[in-house]
PDB file of N, H, CA, C and O in Angstrom:
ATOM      1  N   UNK A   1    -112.235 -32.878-106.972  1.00  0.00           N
ATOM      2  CA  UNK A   1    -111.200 -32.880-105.947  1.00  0.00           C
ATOM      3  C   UNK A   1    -111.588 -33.781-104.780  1.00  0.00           C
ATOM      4  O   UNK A   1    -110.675 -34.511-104.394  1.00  0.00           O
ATOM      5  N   UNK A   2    -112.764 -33.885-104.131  1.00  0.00           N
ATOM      6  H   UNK A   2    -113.505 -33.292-104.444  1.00  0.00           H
ATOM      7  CA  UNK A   2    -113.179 -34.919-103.355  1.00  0.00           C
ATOM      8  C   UNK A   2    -113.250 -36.206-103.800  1.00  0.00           C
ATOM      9  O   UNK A   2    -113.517 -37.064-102.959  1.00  0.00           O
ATOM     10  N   UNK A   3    -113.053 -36.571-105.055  1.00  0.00           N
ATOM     11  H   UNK A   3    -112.837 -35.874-105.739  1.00  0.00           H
ATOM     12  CA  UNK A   3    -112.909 -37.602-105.809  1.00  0.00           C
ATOM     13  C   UNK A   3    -111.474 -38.298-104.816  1.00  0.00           C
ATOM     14  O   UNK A   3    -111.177 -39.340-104.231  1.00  0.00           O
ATOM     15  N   UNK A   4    -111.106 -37.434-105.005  1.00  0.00           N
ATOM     16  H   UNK A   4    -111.347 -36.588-105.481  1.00  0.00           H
ATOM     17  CA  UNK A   4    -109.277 -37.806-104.926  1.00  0.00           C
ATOM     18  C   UNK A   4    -109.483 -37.896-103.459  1.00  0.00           C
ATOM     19  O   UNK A   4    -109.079 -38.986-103.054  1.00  0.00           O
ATOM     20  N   UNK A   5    -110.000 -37.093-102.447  1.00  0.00           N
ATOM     21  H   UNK A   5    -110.327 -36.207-102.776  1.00  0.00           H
ATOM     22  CA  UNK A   5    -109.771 -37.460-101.226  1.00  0.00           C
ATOM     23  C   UNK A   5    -110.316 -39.504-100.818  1.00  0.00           C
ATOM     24  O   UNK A   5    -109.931 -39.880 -99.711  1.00  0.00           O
ATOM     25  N   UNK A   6    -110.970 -40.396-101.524  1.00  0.00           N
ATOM     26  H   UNK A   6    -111.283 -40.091-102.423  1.00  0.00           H
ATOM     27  CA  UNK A   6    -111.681 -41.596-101.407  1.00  0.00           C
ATOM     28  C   UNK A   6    -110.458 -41.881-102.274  1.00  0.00           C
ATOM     29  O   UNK A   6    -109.388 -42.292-101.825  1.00  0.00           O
ATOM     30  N   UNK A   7    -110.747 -41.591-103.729  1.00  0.00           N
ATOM     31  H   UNK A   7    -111.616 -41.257-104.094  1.00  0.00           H
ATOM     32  CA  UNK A   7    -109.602 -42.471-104.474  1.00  0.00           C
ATOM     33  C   UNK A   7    -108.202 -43.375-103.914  1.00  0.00           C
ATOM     34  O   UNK A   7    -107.805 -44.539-103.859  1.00  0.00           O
ATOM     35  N   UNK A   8    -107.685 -41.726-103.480  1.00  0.00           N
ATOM     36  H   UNK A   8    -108.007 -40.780-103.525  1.00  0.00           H
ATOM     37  CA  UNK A   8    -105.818 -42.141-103.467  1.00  0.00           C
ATOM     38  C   UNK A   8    -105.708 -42.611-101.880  1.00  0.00           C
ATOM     39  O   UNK A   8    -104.703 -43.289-101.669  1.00  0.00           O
ATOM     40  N   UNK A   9    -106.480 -42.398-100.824  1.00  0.00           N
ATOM     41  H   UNK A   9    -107.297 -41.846-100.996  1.00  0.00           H
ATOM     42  CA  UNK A   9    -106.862 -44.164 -99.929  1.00  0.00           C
ATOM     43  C   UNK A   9    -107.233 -45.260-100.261  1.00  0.00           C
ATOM     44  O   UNK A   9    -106.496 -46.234-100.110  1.00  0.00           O
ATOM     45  N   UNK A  10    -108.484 -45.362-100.800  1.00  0.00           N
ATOM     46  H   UNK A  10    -109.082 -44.571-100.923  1.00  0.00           H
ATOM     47  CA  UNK A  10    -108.679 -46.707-101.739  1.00  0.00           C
ATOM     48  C   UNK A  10    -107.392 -47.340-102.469  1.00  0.00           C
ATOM     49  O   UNK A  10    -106.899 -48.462-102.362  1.00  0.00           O
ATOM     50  N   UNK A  11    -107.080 -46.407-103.124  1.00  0.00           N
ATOM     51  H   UNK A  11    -107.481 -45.494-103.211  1.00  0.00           H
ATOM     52  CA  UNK A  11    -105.385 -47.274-104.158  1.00  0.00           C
ATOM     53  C   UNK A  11    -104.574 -47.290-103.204  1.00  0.00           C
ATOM     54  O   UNK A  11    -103.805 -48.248-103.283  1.00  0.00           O
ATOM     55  N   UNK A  12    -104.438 -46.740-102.468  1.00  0.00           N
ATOM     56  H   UNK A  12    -105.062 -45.962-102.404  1.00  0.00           H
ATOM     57  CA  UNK A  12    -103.029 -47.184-101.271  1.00  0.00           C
ATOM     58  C   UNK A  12    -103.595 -48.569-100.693  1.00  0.00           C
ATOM     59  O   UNK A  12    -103.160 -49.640-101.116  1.00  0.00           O
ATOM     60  N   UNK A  13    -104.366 -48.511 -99.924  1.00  0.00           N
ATOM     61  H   UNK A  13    -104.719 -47.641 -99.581  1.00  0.00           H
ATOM     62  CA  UNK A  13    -105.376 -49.821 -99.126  1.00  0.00           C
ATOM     63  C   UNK A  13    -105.348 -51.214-100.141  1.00  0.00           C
ATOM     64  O   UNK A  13    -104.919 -52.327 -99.836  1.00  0.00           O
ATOM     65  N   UNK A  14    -105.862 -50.839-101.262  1.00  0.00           N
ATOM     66  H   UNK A  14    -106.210 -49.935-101.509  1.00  0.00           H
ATOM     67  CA  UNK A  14    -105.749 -51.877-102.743  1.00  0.00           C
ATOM     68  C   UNK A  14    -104.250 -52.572-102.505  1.00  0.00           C
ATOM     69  O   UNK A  14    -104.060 -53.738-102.161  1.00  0.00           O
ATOM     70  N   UNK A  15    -103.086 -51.415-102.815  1.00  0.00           N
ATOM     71  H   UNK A  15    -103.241 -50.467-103.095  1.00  0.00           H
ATOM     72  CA  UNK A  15    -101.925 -51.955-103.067  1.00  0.00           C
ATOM     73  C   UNK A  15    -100.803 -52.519-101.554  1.00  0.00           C
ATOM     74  O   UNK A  15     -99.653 -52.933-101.695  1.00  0.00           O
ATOM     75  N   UNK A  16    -101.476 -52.391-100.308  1.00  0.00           N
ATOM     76  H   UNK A  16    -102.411 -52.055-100.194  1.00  0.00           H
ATOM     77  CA  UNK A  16    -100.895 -52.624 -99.573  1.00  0.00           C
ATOM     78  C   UNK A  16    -101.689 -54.128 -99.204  1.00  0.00           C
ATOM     79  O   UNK A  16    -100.989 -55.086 -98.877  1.00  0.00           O
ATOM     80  N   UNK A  17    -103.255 -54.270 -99.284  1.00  0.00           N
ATOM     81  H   UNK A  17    -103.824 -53.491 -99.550  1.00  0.00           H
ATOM     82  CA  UNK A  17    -103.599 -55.927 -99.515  1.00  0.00           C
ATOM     83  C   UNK A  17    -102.654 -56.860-100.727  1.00  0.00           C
ATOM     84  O   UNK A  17    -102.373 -58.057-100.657  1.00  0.00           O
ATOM     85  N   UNK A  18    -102.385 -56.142-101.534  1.00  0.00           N
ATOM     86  H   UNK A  18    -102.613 -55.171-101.591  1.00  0.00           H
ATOM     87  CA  UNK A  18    -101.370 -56.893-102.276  1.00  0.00           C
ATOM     88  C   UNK A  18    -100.234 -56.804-101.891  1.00  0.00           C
ATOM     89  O   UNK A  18     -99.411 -57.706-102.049  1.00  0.00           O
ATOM     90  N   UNK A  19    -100.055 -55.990-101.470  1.00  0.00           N
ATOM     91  H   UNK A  19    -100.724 -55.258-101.342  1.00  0.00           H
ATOM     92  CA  UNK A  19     -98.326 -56.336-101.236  1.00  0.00           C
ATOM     93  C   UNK A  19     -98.712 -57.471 -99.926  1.00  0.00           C
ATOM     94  O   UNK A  19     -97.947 -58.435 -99.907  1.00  0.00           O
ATOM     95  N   UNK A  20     -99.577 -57.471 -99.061  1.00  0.00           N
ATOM     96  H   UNK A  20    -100.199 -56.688 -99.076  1.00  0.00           H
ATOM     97  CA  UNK A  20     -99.766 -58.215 -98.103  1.00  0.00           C
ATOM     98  C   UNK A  20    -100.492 -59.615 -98.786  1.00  0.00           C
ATOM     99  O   UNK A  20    -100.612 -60.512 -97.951  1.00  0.00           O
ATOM    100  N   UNK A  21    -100.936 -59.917 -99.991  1.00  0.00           N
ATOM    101  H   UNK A  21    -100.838 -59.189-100.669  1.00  0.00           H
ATOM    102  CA  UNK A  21    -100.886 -61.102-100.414  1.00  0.00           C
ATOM    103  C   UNK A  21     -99.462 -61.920-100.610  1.00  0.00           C
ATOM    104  O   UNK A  21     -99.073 -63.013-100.198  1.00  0.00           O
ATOM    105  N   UNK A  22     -98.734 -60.666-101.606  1.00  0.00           N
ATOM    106  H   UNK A  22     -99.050 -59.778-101.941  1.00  0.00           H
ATOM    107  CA  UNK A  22     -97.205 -61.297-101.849  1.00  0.00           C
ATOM    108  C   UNK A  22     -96.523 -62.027-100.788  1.00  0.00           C
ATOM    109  O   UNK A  22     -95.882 -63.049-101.035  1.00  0.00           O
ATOM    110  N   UNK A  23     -96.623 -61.593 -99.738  1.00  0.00           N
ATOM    111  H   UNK A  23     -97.144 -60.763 -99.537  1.00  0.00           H
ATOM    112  CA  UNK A  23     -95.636 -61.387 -98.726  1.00  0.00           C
ATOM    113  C   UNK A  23     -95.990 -62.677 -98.066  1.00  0.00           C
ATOM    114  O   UNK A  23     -95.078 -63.503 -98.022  1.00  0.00           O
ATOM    115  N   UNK A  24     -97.513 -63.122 -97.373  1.00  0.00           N
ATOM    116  H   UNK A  24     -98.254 -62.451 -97.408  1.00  0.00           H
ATOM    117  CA  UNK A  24     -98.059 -64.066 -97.326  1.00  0.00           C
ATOM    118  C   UNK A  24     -97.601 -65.451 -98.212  1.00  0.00           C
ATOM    119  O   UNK A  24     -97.384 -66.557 -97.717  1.00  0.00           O
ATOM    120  N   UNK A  25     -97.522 -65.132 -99.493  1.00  0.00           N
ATOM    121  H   UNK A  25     -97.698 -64.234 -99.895  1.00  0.00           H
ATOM    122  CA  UNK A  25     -97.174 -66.472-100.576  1.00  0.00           C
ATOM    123  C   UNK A  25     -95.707 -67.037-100.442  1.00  0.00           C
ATOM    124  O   UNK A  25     -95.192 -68.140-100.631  1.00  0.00           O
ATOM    125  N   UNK A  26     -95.187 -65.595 -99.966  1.00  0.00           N
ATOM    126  H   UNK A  26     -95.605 -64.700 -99.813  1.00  0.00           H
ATOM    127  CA  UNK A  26     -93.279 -65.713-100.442  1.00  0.00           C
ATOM    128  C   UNK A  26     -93.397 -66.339 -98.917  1.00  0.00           C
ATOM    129  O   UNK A  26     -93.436 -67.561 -99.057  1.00  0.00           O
ATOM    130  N   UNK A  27     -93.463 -66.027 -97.661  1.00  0.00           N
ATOM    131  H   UNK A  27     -93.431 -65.034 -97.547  1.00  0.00           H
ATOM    132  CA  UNK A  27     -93.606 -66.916 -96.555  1.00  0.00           C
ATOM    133  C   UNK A  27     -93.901 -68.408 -96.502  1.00  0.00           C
ATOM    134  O   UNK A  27     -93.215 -69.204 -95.861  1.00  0.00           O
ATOM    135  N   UNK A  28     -95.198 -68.794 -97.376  1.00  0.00           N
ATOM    136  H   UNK A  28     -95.755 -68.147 -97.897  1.00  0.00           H
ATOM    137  CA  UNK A  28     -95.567 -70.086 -97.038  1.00  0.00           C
ATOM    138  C   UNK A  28     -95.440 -70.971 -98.197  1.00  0.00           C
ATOM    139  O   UNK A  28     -96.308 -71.794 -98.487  1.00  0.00           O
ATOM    140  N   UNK A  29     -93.797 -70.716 -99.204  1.00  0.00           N
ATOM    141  H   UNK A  29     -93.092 -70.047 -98.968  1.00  0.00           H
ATOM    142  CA  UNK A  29     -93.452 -70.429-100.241  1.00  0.00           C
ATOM    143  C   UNK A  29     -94.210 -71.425-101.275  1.00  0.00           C
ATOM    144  O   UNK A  29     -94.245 -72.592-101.667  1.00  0.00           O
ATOM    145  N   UNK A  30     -94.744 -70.250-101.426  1.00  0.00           N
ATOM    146  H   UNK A  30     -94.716 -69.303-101.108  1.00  0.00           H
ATOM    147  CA  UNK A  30     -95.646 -70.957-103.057  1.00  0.00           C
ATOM    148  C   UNK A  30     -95.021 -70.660-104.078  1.00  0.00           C
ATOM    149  O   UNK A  30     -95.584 -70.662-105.173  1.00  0.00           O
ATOM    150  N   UNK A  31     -93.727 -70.342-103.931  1.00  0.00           N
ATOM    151  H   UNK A  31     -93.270 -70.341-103.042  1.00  0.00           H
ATOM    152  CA  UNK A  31     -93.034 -70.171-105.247  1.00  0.00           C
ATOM    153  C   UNK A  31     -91.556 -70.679-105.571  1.00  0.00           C
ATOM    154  O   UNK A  31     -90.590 -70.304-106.236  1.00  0.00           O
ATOM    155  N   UNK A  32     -91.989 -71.967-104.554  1.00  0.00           N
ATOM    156  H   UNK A  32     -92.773 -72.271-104.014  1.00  0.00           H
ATOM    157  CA  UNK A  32     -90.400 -72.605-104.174  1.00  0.00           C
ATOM    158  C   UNK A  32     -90.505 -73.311-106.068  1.00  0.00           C
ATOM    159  O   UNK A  32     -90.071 -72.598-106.973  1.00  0.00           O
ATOM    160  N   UNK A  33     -91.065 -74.597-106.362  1.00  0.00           N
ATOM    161  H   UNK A  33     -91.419 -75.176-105.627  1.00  0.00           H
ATOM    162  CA  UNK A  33     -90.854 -74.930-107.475  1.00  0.00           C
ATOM    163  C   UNK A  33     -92.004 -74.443-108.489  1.00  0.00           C
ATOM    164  O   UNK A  33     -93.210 -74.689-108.444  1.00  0.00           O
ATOM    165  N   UNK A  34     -91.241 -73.646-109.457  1.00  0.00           N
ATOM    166  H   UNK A  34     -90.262 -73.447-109.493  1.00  0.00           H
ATOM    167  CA  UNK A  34     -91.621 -72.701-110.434  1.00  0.00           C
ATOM    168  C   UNK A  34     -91.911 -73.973-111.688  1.00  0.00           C
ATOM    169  O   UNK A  34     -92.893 -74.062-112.425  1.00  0.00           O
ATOM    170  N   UNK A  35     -90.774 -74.824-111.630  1.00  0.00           N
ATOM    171  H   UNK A  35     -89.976 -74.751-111.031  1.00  0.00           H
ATOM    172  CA  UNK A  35     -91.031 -75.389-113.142  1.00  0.00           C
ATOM    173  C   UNK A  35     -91.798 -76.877-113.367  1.00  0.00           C
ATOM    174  O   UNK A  35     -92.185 -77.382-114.420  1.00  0.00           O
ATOM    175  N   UNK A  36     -91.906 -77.601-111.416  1.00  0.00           N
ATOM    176  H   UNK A  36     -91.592 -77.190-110.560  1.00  0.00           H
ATOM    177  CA  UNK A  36     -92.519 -78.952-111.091  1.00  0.00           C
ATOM    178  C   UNK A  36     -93.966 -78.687-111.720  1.00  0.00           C
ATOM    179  O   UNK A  36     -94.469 -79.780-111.975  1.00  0.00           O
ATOM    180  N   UNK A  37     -94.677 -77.805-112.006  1.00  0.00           N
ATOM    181  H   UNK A  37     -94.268 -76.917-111.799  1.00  0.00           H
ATOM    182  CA  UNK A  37     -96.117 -78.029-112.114  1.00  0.00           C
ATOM    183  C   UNK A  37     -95.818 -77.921-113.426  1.00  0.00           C
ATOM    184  O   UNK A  37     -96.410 -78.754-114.112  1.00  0.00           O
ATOM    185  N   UNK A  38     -95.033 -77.110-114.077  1.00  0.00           N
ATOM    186  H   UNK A  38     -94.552 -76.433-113.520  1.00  0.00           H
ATOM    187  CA  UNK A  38     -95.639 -77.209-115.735  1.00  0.00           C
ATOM    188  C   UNK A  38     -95.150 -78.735-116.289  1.00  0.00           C
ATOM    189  O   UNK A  38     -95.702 -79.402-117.165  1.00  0.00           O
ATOM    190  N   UNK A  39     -94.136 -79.022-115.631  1.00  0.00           N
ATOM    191  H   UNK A  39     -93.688 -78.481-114.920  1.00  0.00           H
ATOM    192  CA  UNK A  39     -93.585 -80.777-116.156  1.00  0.00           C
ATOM    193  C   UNK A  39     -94.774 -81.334-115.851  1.00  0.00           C
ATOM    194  O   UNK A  39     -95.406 -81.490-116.895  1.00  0.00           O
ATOM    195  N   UNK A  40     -95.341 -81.685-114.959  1.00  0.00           N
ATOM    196  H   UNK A  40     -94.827 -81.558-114.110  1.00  0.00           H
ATOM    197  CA  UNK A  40     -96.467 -82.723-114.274  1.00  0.00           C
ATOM    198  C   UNK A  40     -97.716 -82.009-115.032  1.00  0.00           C
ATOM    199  O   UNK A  40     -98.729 -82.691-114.875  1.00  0.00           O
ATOM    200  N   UNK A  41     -97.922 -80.969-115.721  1.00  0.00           N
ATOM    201  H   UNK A  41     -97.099 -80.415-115.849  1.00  0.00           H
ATOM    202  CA  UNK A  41     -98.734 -80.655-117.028  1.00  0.00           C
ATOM    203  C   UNK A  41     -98.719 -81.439-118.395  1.00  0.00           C
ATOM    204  O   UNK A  41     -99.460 -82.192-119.028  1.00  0.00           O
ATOM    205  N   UNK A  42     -97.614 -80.920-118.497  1.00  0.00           N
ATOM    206  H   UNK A  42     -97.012 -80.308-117.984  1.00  0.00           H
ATOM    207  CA  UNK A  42     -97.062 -81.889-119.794  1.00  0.00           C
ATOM    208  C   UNK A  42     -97.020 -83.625-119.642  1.00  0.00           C
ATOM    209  O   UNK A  42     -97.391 -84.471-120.455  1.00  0.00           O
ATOM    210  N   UNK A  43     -96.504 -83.771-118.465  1.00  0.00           N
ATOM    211  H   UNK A  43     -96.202 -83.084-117.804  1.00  0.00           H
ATOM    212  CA  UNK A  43     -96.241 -85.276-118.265  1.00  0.00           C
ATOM    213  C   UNK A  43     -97.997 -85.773-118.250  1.00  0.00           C
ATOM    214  O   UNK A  43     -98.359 -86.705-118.968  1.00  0.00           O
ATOM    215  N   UNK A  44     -98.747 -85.205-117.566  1.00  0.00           N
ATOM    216  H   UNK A  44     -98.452 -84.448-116.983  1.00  0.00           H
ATOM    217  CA  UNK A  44    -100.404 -85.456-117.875  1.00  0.00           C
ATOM    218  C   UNK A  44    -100.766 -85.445-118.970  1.00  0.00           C
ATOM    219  O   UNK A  44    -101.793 -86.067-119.243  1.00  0.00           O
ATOM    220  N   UNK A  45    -100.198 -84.879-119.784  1.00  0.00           N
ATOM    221  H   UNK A  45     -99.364 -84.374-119.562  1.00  0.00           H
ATOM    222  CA  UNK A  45    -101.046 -84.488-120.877  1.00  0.00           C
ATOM    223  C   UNK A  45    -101.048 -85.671-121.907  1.00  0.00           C
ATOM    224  O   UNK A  45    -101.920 -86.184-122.608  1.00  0.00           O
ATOM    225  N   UNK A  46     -99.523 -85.920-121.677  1.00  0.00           N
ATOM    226  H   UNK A  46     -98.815 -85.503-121.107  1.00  0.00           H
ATOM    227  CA  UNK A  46     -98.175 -87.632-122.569  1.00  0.00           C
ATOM    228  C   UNK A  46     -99.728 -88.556-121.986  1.00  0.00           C
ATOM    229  O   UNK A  46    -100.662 -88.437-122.779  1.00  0.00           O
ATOM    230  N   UNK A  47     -99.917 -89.094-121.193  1.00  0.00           N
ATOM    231  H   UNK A  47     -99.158 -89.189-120.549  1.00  0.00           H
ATOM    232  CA  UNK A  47    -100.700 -89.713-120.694  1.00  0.00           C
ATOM    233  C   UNK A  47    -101.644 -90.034-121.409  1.00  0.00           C
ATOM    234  O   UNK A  47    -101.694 -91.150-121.928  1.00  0.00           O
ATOM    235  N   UNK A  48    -102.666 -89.028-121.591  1.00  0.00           N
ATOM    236  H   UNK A  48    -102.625 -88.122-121.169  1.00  0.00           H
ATOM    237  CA  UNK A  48    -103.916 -89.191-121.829  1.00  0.00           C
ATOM    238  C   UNK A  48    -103.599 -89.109-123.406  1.00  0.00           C
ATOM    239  O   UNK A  48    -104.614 -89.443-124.017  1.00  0.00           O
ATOM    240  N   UNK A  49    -102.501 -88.767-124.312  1.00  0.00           N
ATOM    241  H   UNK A  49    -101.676 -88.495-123.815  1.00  0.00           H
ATOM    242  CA  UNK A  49    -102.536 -88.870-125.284  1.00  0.00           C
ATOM    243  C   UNK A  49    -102.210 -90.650-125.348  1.00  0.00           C
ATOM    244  O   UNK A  49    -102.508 -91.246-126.383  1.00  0.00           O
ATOM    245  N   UNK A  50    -101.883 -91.052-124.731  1.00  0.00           N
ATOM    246  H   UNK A  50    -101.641 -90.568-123.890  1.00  0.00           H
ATOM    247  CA  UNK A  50    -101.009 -92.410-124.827  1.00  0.00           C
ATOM    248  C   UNK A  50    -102.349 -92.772-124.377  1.00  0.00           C
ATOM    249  O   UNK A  50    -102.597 -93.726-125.115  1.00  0.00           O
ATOM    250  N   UNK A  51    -103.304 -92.618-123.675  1.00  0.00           N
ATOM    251  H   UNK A  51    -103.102 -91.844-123.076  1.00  0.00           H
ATOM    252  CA  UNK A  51    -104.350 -93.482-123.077  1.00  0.00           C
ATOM    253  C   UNK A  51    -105.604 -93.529-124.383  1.00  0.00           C
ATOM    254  O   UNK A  51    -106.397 -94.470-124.370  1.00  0.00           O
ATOM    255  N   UNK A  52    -105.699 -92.499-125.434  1.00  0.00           N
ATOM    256  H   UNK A  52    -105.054 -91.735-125.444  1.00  0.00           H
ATOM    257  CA  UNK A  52    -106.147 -92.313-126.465  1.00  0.00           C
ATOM    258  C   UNK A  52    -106.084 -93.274-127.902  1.00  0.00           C
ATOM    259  O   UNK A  52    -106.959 -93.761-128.617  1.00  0.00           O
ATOM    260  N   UNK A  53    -104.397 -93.282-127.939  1.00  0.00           N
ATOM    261  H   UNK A  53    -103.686 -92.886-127.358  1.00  0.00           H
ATOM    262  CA  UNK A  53    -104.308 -94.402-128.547  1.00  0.00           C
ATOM    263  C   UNK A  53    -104.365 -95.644-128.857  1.00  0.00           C
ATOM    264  O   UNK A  53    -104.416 -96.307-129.892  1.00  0.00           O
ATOM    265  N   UNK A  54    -104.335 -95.921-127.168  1.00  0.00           N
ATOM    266  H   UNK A  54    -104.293 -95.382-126.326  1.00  0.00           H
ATOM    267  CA  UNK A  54    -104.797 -97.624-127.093  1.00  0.00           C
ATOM    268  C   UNK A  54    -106.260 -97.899-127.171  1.00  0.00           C
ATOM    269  O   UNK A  54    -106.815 -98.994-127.264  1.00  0.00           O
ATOM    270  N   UNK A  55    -106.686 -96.930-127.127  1.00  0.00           N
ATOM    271  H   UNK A  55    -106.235 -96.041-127.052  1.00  0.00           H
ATOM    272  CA  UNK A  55    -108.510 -97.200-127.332  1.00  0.00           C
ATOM    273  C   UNK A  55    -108.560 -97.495-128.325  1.00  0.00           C
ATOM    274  O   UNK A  55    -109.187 -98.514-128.612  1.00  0.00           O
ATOM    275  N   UNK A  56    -107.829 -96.628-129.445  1.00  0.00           N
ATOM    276  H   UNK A  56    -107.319 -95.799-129.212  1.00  0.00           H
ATOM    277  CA  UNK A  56    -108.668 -96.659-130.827  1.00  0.00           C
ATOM    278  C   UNK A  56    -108.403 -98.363-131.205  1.00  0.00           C
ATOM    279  O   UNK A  56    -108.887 -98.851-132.226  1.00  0.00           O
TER     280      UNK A  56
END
């Protein structure tokens, strides 16, 4: 039972730094473009395959 008195502060404290990460990200919006980084993944990737071939 004293377990629980540390525990269920600890998990509140845990989940309110996260909610205070979220909140932080959605502010200084790191989640404006969702799909620009995976294109500019892929578009890197075209690259170095294309930079591969002209070697050989």
């Amino acid at each position: 039972m004293t377990a629980l008195l540390v525990l269920i502060p600890v998990s509140i404290g845990m989940g309110l730094i996260g909610l205070g990460a979220f909140i932080w990200a959605m502010r200084h919006q790191q989640f404006d473009d969702l799909e620009g980084n995976a294109w500019r993944v892929i578009g890197q990737m075209e690259t170095e395959d294309e930079k591969g071939k002209r070697d050989d």
